[in-house]
Wavefront OBJ file of the C-alpha trace (Angstrom):
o trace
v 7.261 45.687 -28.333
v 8.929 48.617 -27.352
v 6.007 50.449 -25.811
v 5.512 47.173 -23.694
v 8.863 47.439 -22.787
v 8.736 51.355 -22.076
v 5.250 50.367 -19.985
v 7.238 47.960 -17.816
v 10.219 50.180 -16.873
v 7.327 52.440 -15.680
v 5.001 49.958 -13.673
v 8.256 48.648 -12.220
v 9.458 52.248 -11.157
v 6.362 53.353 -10.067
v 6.750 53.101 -5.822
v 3.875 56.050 -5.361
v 0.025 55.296 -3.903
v -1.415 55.384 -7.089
v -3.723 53.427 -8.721
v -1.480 52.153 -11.334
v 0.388 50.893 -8.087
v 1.315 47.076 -8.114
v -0.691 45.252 -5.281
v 1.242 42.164 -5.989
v 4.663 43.243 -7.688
v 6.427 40.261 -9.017
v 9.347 41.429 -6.991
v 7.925 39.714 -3.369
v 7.058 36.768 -5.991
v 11.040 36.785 -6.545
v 11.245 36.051 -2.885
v 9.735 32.796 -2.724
v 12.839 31.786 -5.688
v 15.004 33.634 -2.962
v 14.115 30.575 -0.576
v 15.207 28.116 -3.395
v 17.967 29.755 -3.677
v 19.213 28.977 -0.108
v 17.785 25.602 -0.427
v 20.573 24.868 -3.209
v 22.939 26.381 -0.945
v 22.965 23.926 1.427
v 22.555 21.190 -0.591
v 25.980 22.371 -1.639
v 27.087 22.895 1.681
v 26.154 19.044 1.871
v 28.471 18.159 -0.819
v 31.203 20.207 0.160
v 30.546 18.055 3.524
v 30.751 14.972 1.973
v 33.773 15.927 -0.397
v 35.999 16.540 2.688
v 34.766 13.864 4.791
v 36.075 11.698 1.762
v 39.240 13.865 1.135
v 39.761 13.194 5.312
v 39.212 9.187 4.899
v 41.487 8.842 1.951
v 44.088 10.162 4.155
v 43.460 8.681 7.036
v 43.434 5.513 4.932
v 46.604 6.303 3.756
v 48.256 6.742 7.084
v 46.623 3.146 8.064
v 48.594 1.749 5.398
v 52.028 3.421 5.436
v 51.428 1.743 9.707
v 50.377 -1.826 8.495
v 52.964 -1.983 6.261
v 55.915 -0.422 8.829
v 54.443 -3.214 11.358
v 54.416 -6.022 9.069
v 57.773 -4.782 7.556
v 59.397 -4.987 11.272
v 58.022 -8.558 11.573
v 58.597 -10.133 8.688
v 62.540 -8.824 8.339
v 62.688 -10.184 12.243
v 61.906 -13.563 11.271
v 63.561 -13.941 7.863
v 66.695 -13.024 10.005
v 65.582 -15.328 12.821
v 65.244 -18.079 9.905
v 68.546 -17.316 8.687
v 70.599 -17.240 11.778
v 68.927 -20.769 12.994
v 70.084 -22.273 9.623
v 73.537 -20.474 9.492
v 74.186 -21.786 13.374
v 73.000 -25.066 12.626
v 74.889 -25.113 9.518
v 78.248 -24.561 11.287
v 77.603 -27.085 13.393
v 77.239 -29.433 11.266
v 80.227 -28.405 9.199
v 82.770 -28.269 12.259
v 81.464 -31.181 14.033
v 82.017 -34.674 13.254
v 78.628 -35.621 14.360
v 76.113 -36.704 11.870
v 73.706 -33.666 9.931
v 70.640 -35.341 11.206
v 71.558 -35.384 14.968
v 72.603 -32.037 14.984
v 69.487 -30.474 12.624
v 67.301 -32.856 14.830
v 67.353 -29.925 17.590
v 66.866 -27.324 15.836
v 63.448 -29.556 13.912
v 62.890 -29.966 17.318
v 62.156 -26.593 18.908
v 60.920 -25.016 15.447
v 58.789 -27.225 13.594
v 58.396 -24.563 10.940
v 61.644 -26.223 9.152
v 61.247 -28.671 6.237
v 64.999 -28.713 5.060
v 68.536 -27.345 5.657
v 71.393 -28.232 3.571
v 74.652 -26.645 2.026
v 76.147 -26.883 -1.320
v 79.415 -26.492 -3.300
v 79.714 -24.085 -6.466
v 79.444 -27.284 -8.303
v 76.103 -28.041 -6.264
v 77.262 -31.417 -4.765
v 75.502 -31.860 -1.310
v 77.683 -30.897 2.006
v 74.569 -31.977 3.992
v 71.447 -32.337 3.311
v 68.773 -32.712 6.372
v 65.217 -33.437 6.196
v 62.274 -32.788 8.980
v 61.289 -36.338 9.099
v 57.950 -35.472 11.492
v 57.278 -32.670 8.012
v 57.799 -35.611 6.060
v 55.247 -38.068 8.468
v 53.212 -35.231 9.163
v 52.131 -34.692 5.516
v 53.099 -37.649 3.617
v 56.419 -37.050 1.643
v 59.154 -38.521 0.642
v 63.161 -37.325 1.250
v 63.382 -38.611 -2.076
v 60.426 -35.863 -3.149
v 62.255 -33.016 -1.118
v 65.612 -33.369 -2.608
v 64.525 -33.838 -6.053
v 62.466 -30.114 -5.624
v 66.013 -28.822 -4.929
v 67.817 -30.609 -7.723
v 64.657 -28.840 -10.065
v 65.387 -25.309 -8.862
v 69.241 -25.611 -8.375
v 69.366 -23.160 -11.359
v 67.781 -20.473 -9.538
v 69.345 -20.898 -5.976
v 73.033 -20.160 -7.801
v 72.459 -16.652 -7.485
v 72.996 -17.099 -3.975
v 76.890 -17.678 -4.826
v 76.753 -13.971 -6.045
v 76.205 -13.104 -2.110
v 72.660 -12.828 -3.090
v 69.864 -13.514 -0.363
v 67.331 -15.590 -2.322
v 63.986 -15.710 -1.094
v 60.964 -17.107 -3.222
v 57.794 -19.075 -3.161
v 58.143 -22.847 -4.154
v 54.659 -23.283 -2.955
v 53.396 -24.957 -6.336
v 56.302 -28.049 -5.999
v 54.240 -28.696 -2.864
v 50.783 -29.284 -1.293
v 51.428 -26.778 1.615
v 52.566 -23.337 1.478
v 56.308 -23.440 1.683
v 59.155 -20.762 1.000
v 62.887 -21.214 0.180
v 65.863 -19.171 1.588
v 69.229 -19.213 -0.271
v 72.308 -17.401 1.210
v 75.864 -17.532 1.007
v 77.550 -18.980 4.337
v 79.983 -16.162 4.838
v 79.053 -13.147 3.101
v 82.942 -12.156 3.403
v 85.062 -14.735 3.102
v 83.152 -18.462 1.492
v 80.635 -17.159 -1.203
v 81.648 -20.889 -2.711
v 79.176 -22.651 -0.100
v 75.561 -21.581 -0.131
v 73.075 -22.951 2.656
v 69.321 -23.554 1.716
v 66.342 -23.669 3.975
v 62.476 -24.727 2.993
v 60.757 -22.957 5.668
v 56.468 -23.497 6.330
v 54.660 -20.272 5.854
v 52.370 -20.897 8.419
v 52.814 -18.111 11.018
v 53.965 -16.315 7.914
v 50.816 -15.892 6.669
v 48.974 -15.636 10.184
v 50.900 -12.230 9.894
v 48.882 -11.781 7.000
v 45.415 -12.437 8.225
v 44.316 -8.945 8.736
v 40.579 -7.941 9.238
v 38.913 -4.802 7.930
v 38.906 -3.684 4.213
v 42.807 -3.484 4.041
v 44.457 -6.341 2.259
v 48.113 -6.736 2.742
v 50.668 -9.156 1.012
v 54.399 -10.133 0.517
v 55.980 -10.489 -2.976
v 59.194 -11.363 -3.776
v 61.738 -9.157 -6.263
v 60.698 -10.607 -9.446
v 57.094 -10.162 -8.472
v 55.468 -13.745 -6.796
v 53.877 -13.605 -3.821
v 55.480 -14.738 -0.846
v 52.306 -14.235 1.122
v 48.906 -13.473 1.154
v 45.597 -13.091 3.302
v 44.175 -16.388 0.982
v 46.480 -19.551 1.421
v 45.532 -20.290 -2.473
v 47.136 -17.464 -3.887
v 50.304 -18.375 -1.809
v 49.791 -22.018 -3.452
v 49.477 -21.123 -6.474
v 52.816 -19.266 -6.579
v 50.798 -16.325 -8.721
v 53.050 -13.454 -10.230
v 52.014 -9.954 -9.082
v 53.794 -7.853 -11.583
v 50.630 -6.823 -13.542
v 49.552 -4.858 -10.491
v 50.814 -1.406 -11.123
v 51.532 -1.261 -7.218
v 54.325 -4.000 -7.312
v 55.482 -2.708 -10.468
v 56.278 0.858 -8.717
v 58.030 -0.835 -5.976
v 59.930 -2.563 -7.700
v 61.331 0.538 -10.079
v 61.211 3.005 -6.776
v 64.518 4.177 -5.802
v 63.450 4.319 -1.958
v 62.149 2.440 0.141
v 58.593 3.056 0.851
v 55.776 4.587 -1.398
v 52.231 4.993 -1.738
v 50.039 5.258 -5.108
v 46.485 5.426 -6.318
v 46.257 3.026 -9.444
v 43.117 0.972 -11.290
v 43.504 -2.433 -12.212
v 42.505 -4.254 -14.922
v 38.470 -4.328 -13.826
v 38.722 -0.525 -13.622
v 38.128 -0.659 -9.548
v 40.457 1.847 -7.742
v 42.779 1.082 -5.035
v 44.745 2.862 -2.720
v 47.913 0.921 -2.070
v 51.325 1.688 -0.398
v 54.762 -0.230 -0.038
v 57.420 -1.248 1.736
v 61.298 -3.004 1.277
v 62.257 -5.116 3.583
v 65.854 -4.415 2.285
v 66.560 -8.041 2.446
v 65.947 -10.475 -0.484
v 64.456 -7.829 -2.160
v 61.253 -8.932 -0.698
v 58.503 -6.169 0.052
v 55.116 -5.658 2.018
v 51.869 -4.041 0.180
v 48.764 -3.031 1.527
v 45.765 -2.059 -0.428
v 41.970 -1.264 0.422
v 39.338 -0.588 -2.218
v 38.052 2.476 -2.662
v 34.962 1.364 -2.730
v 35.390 0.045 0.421
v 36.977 2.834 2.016
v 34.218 4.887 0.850
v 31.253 3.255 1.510
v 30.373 4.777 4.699
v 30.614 8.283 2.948
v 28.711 7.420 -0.081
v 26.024 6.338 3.082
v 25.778 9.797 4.605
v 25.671 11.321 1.326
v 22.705 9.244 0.124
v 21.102 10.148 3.732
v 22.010 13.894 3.226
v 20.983 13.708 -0.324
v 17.211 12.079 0.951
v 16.913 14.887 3.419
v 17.660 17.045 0.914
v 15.006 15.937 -1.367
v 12.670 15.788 1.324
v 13.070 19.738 2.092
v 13.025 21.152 -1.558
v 9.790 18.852 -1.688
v 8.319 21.106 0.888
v 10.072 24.238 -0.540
v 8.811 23.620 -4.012
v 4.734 22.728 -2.386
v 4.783 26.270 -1.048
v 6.578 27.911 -4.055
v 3.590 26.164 -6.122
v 1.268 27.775 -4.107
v 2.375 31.058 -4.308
v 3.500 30.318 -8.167
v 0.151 28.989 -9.769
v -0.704 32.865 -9.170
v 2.303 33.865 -11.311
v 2.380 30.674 -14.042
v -1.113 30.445 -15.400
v -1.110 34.020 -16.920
v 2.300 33.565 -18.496
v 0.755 29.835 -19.664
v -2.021 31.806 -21.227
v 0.599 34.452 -22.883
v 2.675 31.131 -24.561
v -0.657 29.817 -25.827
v -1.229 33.360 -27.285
v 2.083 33.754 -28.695
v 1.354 30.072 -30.740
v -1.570 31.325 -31.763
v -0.089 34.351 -33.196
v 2.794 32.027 -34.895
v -0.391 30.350 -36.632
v -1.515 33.239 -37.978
v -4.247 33.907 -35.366
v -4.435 37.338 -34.383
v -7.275 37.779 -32.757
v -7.075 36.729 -29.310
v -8.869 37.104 -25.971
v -6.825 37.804 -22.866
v -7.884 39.232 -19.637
v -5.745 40.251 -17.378
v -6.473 38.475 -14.283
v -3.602 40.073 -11.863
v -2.177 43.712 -11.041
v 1.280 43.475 -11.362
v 3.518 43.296 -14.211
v 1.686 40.131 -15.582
v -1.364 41.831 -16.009
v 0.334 44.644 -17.720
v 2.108 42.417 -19.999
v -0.996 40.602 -20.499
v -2.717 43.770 -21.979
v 0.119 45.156 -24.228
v 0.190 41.484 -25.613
v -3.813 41.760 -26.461
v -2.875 45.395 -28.373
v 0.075 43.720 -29.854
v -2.067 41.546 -31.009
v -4.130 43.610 -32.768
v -1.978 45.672 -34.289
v -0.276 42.705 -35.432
v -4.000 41.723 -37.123
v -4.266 45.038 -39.186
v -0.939 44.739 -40.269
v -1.689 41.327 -41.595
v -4.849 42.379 -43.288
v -2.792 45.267 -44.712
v -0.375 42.916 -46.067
v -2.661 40.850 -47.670
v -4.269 43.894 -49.172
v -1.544 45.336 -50.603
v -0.186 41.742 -51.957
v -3.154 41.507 -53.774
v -2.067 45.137 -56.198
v 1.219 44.307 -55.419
v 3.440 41.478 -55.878
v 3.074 38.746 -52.413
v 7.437 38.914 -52.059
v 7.488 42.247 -52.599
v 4.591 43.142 -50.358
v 6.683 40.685 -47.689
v 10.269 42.183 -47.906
v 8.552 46.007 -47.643
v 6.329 44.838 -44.384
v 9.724 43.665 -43.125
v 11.423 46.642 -44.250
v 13.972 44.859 -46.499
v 12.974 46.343 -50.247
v 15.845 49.274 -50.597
v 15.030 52.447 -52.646
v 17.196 52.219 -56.037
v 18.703 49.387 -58.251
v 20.704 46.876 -58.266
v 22.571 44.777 -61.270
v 21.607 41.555 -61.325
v 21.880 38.366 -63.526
v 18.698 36.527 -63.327
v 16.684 34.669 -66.025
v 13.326 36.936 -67.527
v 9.992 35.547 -68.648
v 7.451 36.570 -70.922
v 3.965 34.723 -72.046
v 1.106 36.297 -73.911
v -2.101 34.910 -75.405
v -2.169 34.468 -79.058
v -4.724 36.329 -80.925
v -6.310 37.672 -77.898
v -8.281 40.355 -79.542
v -10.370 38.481 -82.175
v -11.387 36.175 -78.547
v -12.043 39.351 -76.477
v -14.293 40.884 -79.251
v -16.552 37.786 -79.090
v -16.699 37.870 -75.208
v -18.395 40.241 -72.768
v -16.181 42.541 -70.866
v -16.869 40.593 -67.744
v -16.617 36.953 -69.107
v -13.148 38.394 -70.700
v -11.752 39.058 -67.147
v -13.511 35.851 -65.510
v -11.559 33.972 -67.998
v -8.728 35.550 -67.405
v -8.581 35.314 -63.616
v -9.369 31.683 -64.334
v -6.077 32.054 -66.795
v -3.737 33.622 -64.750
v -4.279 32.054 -61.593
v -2.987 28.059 -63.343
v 0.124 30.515 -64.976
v 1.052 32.209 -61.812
v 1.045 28.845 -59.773
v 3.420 27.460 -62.187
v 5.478 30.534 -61.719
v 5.252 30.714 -58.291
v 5.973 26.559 -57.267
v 9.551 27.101 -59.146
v 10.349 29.949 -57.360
v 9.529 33.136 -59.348
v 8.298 36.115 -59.126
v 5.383 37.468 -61.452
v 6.614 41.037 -62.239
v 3.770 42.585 -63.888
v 0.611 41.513 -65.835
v 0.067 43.612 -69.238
v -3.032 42.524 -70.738
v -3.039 39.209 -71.204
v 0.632 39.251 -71.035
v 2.693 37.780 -67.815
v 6.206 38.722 -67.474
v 7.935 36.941 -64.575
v 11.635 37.104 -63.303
v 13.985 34.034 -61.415
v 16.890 35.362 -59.293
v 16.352 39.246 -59.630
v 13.839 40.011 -56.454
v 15.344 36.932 -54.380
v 18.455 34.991 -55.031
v 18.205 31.970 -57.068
v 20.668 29.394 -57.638
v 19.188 27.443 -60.850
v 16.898 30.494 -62.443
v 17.024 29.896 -65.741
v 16.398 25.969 -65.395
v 13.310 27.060 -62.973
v 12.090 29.391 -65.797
v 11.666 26.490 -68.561
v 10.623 23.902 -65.697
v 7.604 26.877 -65.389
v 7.217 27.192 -69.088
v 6.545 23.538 -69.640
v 4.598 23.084 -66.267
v 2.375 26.136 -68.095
v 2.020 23.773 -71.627
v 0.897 20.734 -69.050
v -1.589 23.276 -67.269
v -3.045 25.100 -70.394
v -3.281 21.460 -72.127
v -5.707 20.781 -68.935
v -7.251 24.168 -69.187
v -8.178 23.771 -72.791
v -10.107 20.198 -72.542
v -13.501 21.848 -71.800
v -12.824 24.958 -73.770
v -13.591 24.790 -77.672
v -16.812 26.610 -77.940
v -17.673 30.690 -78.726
v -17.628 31.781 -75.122
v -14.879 29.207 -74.055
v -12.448 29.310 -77.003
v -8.968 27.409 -77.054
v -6.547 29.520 -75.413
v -3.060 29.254 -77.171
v -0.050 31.298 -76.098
v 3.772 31.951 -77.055
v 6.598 32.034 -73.915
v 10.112 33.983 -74.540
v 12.735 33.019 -72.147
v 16.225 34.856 -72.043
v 19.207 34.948 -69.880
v 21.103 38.088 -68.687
v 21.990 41.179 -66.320
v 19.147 43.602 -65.076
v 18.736 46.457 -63.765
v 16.104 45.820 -60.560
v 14.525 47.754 -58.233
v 12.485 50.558 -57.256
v 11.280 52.292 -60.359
v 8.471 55.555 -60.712
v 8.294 58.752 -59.572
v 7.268 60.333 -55.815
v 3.773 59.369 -56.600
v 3.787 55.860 -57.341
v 6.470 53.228 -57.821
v 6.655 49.672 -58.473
v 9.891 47.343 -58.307
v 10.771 45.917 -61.563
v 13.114 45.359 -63.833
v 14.453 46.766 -67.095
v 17.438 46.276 -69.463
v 18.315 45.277 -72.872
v 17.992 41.330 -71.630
v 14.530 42.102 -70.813
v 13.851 43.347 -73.987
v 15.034 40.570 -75.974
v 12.543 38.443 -73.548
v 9.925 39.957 -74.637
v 11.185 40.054 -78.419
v 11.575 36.273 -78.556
v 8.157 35.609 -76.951
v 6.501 37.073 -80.187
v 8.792 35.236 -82.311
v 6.474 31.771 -81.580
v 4.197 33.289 -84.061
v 6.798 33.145 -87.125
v 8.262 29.498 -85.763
v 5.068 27.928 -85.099
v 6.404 27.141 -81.665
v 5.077 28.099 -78.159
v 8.285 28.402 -76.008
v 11.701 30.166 -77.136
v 14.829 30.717 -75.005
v 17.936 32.524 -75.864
v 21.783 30.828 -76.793
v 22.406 31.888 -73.144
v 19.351 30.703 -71.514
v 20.225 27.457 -73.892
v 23.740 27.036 -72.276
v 22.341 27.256 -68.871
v 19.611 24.644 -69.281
v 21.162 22.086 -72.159
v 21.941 19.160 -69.793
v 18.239 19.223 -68.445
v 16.099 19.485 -71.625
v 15.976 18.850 -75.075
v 15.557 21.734 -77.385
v 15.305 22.334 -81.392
v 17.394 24.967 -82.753
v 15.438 27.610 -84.920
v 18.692 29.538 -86.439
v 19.798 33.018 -85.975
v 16.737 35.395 -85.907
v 17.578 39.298 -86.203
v 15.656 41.304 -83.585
v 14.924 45.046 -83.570
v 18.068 46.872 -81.325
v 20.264 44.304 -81.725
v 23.262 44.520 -84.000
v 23.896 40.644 -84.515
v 21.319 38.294 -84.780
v 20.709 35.745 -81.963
v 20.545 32.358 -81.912
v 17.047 30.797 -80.854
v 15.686 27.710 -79.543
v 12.696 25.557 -79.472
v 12.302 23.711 -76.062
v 10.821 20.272 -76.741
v 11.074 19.195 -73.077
v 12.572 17.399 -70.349
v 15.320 15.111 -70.927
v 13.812 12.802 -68.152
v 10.306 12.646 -70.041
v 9.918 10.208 -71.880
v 6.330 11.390 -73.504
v 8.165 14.695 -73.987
v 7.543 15.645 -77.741
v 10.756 14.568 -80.206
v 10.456 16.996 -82.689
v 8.763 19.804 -83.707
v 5.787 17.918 -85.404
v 5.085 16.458 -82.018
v 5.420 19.238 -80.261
v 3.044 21.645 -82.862
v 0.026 18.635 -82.712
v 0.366 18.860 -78.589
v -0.330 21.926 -78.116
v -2.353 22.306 -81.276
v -0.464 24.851 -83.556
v -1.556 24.556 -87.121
v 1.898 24.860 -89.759
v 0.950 27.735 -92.427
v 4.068 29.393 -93.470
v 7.910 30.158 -92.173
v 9.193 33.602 -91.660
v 12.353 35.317 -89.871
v 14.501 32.833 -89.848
v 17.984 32.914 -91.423
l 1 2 3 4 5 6 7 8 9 10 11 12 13 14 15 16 17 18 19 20 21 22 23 24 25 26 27 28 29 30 31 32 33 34 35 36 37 38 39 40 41 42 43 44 45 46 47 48 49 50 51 52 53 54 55 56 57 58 59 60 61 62 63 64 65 66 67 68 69 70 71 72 73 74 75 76 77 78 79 80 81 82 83 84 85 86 87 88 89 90 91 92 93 94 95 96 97 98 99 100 101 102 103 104 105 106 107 108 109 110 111 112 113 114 115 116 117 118 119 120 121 122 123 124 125 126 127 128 129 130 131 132 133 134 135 136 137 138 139 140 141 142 143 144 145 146 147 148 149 150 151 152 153 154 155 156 157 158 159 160 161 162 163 164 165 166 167 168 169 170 171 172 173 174 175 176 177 178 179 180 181 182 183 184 185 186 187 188 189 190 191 192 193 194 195 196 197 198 199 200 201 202 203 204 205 206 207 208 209 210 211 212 213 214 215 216 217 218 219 220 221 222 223 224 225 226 227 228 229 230 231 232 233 234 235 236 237 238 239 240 241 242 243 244 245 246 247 248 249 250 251 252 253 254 255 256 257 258 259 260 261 262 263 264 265 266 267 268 269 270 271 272 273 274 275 276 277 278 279 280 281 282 283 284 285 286 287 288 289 290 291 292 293 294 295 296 297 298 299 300 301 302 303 304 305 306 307 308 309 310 311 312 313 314 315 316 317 318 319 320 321 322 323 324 325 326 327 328 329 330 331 332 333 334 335 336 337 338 339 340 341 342 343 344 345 346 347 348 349 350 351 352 353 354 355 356 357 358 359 360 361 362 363 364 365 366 367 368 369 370 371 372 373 374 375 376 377 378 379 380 381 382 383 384 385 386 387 388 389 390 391 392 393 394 395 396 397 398 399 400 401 402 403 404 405 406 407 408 409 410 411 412 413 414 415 416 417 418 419 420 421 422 423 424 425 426 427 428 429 430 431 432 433 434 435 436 437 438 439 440 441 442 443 444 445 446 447 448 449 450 451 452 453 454 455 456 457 458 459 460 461 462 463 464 465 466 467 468 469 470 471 472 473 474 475 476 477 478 479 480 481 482 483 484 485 486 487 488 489 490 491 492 493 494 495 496 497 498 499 500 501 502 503 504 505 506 507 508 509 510 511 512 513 514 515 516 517 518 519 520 521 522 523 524 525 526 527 528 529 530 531 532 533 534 535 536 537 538 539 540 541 542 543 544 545 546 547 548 549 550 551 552 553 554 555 556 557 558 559 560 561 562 563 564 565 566 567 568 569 570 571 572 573 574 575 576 577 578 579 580 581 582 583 584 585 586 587 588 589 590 591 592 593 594 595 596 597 598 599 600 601 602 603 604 605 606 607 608 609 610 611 612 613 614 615 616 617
């Protein structure tokens, strides 16, 4: 790969009229993504567009409002006061004149037909007066009975008029027709004790209201009810507005006019602004959907976005054209490179262009292989040496020296191996024993070991020294009994001269090693050595005196005693060792249930025949 790489900084360096010149460098190539490029520039120059043309509504929607509202404001304060001072002149009349209520509130019915009732009331709320519109009451079939019972019903309310409190509020829902009640003190300065009342038709209230365009605009009171609205059956219904967080800002705000962005309850976004009348505590709102608002630019930016598409559609047929050139070649390098992955080394490229492509194209092919006679090296040298090893020195990982390690140790051997080779030829002794070691080594292999070595007939074999192994020694007698199972299968068409019954003998021990790299400057081999592996190898011939065919150690026993059931054979004395060690039988797994019980049942599986008991103590 570096030589590839080294080729490239040349190619791409190279500017002279040679023939190792690029005809098509990949650098004009680059060009064509140049012209994307500017293409996604002003597609963002389109957004950017559309972001402030938004930005630029939302204001201007903003100033819309804070005018509605200032015009609406103006209006509705001028005829609340227009209201008031019509009932507070009438009011005095009839209170300093000895004429009756009706004769004098007959006028004023008269030239504003708007009126529904006028009256005035003691602290105690005992009538002064109390006038009815008679042409209300014709008009839309009530009663004066009807009216004057609605006031007796809300008398409760209308006393916080004799605070000096304006009152103003919807009592819409008492009636068929949109109507709103005024309560004020008759002198704010001197008689708080009398309060006048007025029901008043909302009619060019609400024409007030009736604005076109996305903007909707209402009046609510100071606890929160409408007053009045664009649709006459909100007004009717007398609804309360405080959920809207709009009219709940108002209300709280310390001045008189606001504005705030806020989401109601269906998650659609409003802008909406407000404004006190400072009287009654009454306000105006206006709102507008943004969705509304916004429409028109969510229009152009679909349009924009469309004309957009429609020129990187053009961009990207003549970047194809020019691409296809530049694509297929690097198509036919990822194809390569899978093939590779697989295994397959061997691969036929051409390079079909003269730029860096091609180049890369041909360094590929050698890399290729080089990559094949490596492999075919590897599998060479896997077959003298061991396949991990041969793996972690390819790879460059297998350091020079050793290393403690605590790892479990295997040995196996074939019992009575030279009376059976005597009787063979040379060559049907190793065809058998290829045919042997191959079922062993699988065994060893499938639980994660490593075969170490192979002397004679003998197979010693290692879990956790060469690579890291969590459960080694319980992967050791897993392989030890899959071994029994295997030479049990390998011994059912075996019985004769030239195909006797193979038997063998497995020592298992636990312990720290000593592993690595072990020879001289000549030859080495990575291995391991140590007193542990010793006593491996010790134990293994000890299935000769115990009539047994696999023996682990007391500390191979403690690692493996919740997963199989073993027979303990004593304390055995070995050569080198000072005390004598404890040995054990392994019957097999715990989760078996044919697994032999004793050692009877174990000695008739695998066929050892009981003559005599030595070694043990």
């Amino acid at each position: 790969m570096k030589t590839i790489l080294i080729k490239l900084r040349d190619f791409f360096g190279n500017q002279s009229n040679t023939p190792g010149e690029f005809q098509f460098p990949i650098r004009y190539k680059l060009l064509l993504i140049t012209s994307i490029v500017l293409l996604i520039s002003m597609s963002g120059v389109i957004f950017l567009a559309s972001y402030f043309f938004r930005k630029d509504s939302e204001v201007r929607v903003k100033e819309n409002n804070i005018k509605i509202n200032e015009i609406l404001s103006l209006k509705v304060k001028s005829d609340l006061h227009s209201i008031k001072q019509d009932v507070h002149i009438t009011a005095s009349a009839v209170l300093r004149s000895t004429q009756s209520a009706n004769s004098i509130a007959k006028e004023l019915f008269e030239e504003d037909q708007n009126f529904v009732f006028i009256g005035a009331f003691d602290s105690s709320f005992n009538p002064k007066f109390e006038v009815v519109n008679d042409q209300f009451l014709e008009k839309y079939d009530y009663q004066k009975t009807e009216v004057k019972s609605i006031i007796k019903n809300i008398q409760p309310k209308l006393r916080k008029s004799f605070s000096g409190t304006t009152l103003i509020w919807n009592i819409s829902p008492f009636f068929r027709n949109p109507i709103l009640c005024i309560s004020f003190p008759l002198s704010e300065t001197k008689d708080t004790h009398t309060i006048l009342v007025t029901l008043v038709k909302l009619d060019s209230l609400l024409d007030a209201f009736q604005t076109s365009g996305p903007v909707e605009t209402f009046l609510v009171s100071e606890d929160g009810s409408v007053l009045a609205h664009p649709d006459a059956k909100v007004v009717l219904s007398g609804i309360n507005l405080n959920d809207l967080p709009i009219v709940d800002r108002m209300k709280k705000s310390t001045v008189d006019n606001g504005q705030f962005r806020y989401e109601n309850k269906d998650g659609e976004s409003y802008l909406a602004s407000f404004k006190k009348l400072g009287f009654g505590g009454v306000g105006v709102i206006s709102q507008v959907r943004e969705s509304k608002i916004f429409e028109e630019v969510n229009n152009i930016q679909k349009r924009n976005v469309y004309l957009l598409i429609v020129s990187l559609s053009l961009s990207f047929i003549v970047v194809y054209i020019f691409a296809k050139s530049l694509s297929t070649p690097i198509l036919k390098l990822v194809d390569a490179s899978e093939e590779i992955r697989r295994g397959n080394y061997h691969i036929t490229l051409h390079a079909t262009t003269h730029d860096e492509i091609g180049t890369l194209t041909k360094s590929f092919v050698s890399m290729g292989r080089g990559l094949e006679e490596r492999e075919k090296l590897k599998d060479s040298f896997g077959r003298f040496v061991n396949q991990d090893i041969a793996e972690l020195a390819a790879k460059g990982k297998l350091s020079i020296g050793g290393k403690k390690k605590y790892c479990t140790i295997f040995f196996s051997d074939i019992r009575s191996f030279t009376a059976i080779s005597e009787k063979l030829q040379p060559e049907e002794v190793v065809e058998f024993l290829n045919q042997y070691m191959t079922e062993m080594v699988k065994c060893v292999q499938e639980t994660g070991g490593t075969v170490d070595k192979f002397i004679g007939d003998a197979i010693m074999a290692t879990w956790g020294a060469l690579r890291d192994h969590k459960d080694h020694a319980i992967a050791s007698v897993e392989a030890a009994l899959r071994m029994r199972d295997k030479l049990i299968e390998f011994n059912q068409n075996r019985g004769s001269a030239k195909k006797p019954i193979i038997k063998i003998g497995c020592g298992i021990n636990t312990g720290y090693v000593i592993a690595g790299q072990i020879g001289s400057s000549d030859k080495m081999e990575y291995t391991v050595i140590g007193d542990s592996v010793n006593l491996a190898s010790r134990v293994e011939s000890f299935n000769k005196e115990t009539h047994t065919d696999i023996l682990i150690t007391e500390s191979t026993y403690h690692e493996v005693k919740s997963e199989f059931n073993v027979v303990s054979m004593g304390e055995i004395e070995f050569k080198g060792k000072s005390k004598a060690q404890k040995v054990y039988a392994v019957l097999g797994k715990k989760s078996d249930v044919n697994a032999p019980k004793n050692l009877v049942e174990l000695q008739k599986l695998v066929g050892i025949e009981v003559t005599s008991k030595k070694g043990i103590k």
